[in-house]
Backbone as a printed PyTorch tensor [residue, N CA C, xyz], in Angstrom:
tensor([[[ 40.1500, 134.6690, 132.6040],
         [ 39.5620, 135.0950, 133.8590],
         [ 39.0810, 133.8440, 134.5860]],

        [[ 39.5330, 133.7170, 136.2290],
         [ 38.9250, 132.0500, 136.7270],
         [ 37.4360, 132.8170, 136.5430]],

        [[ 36.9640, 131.6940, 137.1850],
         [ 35.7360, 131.3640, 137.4390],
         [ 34.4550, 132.3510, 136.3550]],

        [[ 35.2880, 132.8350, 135.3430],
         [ 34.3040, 134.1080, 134.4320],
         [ 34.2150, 132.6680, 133.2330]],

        [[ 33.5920, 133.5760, 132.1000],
         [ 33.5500, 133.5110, 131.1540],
         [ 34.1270, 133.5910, 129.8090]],

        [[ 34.9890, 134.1980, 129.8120],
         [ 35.5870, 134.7220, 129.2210],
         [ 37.3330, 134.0140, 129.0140]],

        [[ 37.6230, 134.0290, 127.8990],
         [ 38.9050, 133.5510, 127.9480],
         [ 39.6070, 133.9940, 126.5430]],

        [[ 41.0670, 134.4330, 126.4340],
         [ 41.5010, 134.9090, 125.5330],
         [ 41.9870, 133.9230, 124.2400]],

        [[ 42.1170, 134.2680, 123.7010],
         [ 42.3900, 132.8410, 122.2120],
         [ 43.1090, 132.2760, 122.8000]],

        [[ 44.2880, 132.8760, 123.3220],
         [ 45.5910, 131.9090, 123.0600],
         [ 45.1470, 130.5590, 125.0060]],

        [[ 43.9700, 131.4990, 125.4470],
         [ 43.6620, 130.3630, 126.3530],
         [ 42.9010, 129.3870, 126.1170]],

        [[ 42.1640, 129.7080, 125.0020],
         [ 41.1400, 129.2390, 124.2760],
         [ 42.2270, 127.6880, 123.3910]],

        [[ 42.8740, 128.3610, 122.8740],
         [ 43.8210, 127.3560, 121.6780],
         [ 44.6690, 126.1350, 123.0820]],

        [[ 44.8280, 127.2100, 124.2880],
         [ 45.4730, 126.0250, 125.0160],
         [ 44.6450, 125.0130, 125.2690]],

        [[ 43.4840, 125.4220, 126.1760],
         [ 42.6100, 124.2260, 126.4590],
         [ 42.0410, 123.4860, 125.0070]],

        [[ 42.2230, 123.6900, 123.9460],
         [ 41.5950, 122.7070, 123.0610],
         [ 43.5300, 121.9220, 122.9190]],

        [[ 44.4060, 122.2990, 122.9790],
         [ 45.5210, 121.2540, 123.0390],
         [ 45.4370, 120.2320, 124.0610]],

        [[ 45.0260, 120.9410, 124.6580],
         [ 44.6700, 119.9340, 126.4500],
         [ 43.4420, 118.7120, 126.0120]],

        [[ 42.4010, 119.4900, 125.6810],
         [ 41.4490, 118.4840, 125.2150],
         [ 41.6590, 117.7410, 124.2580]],

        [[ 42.6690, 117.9950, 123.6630],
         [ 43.0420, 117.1550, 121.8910],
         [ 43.4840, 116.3420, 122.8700]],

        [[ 44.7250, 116.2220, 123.3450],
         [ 45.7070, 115.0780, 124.0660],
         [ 44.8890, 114.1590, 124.8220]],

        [[ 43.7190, 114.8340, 125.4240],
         [ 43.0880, 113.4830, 126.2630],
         [ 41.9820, 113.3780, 125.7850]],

        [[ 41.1830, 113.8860, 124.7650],
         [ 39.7350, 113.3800, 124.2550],
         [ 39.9170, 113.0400, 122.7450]],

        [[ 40.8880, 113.5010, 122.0650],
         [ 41.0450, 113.0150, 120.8850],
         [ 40.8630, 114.4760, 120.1890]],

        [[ 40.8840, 114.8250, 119.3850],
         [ 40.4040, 116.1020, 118.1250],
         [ 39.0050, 116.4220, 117.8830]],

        [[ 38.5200, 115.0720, 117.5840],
         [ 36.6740, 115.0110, 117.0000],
         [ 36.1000, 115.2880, 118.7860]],

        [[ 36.3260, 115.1840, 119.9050],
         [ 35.9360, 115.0160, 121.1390],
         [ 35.9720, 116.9130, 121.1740]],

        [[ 37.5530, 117.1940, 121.4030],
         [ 37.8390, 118.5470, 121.6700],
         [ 37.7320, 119.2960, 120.5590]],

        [[ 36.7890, 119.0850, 119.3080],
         [ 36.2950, 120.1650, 118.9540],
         [ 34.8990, 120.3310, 119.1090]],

        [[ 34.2420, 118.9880, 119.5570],
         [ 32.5480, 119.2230, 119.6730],
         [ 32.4730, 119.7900, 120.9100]],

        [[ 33.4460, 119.9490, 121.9770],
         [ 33.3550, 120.1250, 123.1280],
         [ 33.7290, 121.9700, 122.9260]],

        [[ 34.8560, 122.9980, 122.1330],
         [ 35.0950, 123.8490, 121.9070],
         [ 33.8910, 124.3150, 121.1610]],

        [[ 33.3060, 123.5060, 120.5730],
         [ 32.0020, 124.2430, 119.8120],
         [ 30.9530, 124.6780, 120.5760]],

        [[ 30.4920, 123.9120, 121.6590],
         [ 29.6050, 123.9680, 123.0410],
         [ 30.0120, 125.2750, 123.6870]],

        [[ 31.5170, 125.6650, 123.8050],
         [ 31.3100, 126.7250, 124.5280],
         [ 31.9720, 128.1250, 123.7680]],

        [[ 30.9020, 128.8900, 124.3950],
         [ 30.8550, 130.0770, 123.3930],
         [ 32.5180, 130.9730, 123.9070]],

        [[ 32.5370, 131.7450, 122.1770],
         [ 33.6050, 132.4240, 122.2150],
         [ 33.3250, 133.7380, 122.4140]],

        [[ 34.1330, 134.7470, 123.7280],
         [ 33.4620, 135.5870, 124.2870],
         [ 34.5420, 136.9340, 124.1290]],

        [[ 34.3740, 137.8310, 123.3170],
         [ 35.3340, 139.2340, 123.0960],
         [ 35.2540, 139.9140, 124.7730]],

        [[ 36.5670, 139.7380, 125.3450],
         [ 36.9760, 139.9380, 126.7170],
         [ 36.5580, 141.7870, 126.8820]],

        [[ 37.0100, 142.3010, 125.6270],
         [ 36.6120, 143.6330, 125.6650],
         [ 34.6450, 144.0490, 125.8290]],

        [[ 34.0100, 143.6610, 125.5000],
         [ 32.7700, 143.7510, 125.5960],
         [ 32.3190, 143.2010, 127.0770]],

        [[ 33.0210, 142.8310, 127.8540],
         [ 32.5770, 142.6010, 128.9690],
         [ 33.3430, 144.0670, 130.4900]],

        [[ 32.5310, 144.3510, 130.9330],
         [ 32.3750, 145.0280, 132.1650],
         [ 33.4670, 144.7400, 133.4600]],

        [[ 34.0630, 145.6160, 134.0760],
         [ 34.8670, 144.8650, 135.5610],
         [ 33.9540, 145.5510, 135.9980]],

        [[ 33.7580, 144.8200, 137.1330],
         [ 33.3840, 145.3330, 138.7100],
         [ 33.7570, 146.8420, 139.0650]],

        [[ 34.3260, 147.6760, 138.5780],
         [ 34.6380, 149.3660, 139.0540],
         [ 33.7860, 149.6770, 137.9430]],

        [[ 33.7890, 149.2810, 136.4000],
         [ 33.2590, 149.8160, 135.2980],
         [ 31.8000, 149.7620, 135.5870]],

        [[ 31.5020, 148.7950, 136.3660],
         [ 29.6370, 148.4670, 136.8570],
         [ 29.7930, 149.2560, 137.7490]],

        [[ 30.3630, 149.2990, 138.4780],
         [ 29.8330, 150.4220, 139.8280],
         [ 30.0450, 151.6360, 139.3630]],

        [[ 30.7950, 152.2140, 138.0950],
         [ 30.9470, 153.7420, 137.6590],
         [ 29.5270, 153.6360, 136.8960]],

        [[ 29.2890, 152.7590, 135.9700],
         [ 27.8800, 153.0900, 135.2260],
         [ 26.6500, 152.8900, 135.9420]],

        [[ 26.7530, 152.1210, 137.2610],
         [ 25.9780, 152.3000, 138.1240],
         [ 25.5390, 153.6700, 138.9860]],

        [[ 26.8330, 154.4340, 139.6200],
         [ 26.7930, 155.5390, 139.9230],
         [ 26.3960, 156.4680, 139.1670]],

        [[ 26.8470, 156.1530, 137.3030],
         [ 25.9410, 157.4310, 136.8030],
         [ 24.5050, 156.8950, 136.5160]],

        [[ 24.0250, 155.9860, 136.3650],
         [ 22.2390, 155.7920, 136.4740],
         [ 21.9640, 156.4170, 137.0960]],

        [[ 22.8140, 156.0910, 138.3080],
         [ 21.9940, 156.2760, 139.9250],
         [ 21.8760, 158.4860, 139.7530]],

        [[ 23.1090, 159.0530, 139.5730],
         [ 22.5640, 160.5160, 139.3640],
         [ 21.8140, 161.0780, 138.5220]],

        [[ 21.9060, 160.1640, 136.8560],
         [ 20.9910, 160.5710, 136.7700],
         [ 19.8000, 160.4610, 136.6290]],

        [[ 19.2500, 159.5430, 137.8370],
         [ 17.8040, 159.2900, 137.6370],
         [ 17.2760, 160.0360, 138.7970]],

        [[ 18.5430, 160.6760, 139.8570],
         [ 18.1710, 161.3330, 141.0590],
         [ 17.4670, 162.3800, 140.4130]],

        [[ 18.5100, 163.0420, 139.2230],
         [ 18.7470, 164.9040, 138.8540],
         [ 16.6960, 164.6850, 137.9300]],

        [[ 16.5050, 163.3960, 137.4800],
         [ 15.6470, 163.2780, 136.7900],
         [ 13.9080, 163.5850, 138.0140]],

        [[ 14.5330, 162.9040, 138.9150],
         [ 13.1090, 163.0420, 139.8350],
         [ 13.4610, 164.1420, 140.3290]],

        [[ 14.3750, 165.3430, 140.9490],
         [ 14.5160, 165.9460, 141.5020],
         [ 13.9230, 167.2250, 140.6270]],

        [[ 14.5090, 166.9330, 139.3140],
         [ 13.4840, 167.8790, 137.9150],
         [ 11.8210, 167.8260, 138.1100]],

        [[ 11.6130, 166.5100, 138.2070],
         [  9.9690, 166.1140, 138.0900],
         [  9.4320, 166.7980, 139.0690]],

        [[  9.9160, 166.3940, 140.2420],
         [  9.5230, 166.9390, 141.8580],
         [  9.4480, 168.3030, 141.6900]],

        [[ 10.4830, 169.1940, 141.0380],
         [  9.9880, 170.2980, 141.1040],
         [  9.4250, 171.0930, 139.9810]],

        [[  9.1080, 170.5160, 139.1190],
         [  8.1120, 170.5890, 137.9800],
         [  6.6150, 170.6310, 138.6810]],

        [[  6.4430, 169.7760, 139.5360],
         [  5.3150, 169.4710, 140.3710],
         [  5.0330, 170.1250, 141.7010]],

        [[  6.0830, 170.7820, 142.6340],
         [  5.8360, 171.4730, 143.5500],
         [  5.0400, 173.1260, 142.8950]],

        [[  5.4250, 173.7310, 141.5090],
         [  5.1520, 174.3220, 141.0540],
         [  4.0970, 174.6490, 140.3100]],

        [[  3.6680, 173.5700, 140.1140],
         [  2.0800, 173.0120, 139.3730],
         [  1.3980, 173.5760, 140.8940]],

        [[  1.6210, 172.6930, 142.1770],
         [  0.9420, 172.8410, 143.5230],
         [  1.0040, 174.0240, 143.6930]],

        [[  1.9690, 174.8210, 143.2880],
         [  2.5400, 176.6480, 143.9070],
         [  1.2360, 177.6610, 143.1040]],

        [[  1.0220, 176.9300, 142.1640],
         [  0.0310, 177.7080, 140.8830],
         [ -1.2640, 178.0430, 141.4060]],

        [[ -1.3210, 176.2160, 141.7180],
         [ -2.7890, 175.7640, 142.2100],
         [ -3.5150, 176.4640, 143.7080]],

        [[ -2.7770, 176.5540, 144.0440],
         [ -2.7440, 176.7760, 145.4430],
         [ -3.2340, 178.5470, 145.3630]],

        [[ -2.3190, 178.9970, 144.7990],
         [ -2.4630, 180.9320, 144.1260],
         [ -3.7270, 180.5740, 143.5740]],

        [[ -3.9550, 180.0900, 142.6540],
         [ -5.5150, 180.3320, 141.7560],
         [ -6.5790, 179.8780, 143.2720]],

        [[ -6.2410, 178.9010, 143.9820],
         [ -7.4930, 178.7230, 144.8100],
         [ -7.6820, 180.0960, 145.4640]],

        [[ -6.5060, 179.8070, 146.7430],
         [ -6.4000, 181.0720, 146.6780],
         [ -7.5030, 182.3520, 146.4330]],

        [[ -6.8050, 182.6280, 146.0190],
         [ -7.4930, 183.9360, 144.7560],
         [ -9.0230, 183.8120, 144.2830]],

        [[ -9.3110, 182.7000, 143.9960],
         [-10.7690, 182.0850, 144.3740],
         [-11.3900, 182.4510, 145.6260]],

        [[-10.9660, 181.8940, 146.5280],
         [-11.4050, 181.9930, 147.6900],
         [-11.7390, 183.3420, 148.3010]],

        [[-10.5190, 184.1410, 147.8340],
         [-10.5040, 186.2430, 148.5760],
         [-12.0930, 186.4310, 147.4320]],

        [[-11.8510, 186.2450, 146.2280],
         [-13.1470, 186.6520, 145.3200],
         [-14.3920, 186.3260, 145.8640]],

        [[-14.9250, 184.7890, 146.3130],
         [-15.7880, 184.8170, 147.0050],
         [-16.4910, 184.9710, 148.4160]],

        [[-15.1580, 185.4830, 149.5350],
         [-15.2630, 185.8490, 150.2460],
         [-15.6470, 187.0070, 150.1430]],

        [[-15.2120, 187.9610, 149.2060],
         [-15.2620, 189.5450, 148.5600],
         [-17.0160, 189.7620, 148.4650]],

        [[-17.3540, 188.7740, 147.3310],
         [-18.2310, 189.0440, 147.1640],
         [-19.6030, 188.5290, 148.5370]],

        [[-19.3970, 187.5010, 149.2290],
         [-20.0270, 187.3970, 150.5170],
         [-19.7900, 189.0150, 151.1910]],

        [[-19.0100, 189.5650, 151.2070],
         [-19.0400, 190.7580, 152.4310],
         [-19.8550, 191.6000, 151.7390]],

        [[-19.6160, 191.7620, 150.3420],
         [-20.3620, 192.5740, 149.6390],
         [-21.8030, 192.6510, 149.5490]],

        [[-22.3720, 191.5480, 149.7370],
         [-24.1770, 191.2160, 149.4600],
         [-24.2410, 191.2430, 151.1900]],

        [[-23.7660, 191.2850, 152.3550],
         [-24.0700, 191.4700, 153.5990],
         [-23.5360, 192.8780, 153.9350]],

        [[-23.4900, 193.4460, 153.1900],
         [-23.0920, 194.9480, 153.5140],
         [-24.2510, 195.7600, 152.6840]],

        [[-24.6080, 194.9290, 151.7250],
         [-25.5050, 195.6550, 150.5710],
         [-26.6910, 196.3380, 150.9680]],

        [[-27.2510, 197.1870, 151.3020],
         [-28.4400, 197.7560, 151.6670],
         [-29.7520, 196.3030, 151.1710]]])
């Protein structure tokens, strides 16, 4: 791959022939040792990042969109119990001003 990381043996075995011929053997192997050997399969393309990107991205939507309404429903509860609070002590206000 240019400008990546990554390179397959047999590109790997070329450039150390390349480096043997002009640095010597002891040169082009301290120099092959410096750079790391990288399994082409364990690395990602650019569509494979943007597909595992796209699924983060849904499901961290489907994840807040769960939370959000986990929580509008907590508010839906809260709201009924006040509510319902509120008619009770209004109830009982009409009641003690009506009371003889």
């Amino acid at each position: 791959m240019l400008g990546g990381v990554t390179a397959s043996e047999a590109a790997r075995h070329d450039l150390y022939n390349g480096l043997t011929e002009l640095l010597g053997t002891q040169r082009a192997e301290t120099l092959m040792a410096a750079l790391p050997a990288y399994d082409v399969s364990t690395f990602l393309t650019k569509d494979e990042f943007r597909a595992e990107m796209a699924e983060l991205r849904a499901e961290f939507k489907n994840d807040l969109q769960q939370g959000l309404a986990a929580v509008n429903v907590r508010i839906d509860r809260l709201f009924l119990a006040w509510m319902g609070g509120l008619v009770v002590i209004l109830g009982a206000m009409v009641g003690l001003a009506f009371l003889p």
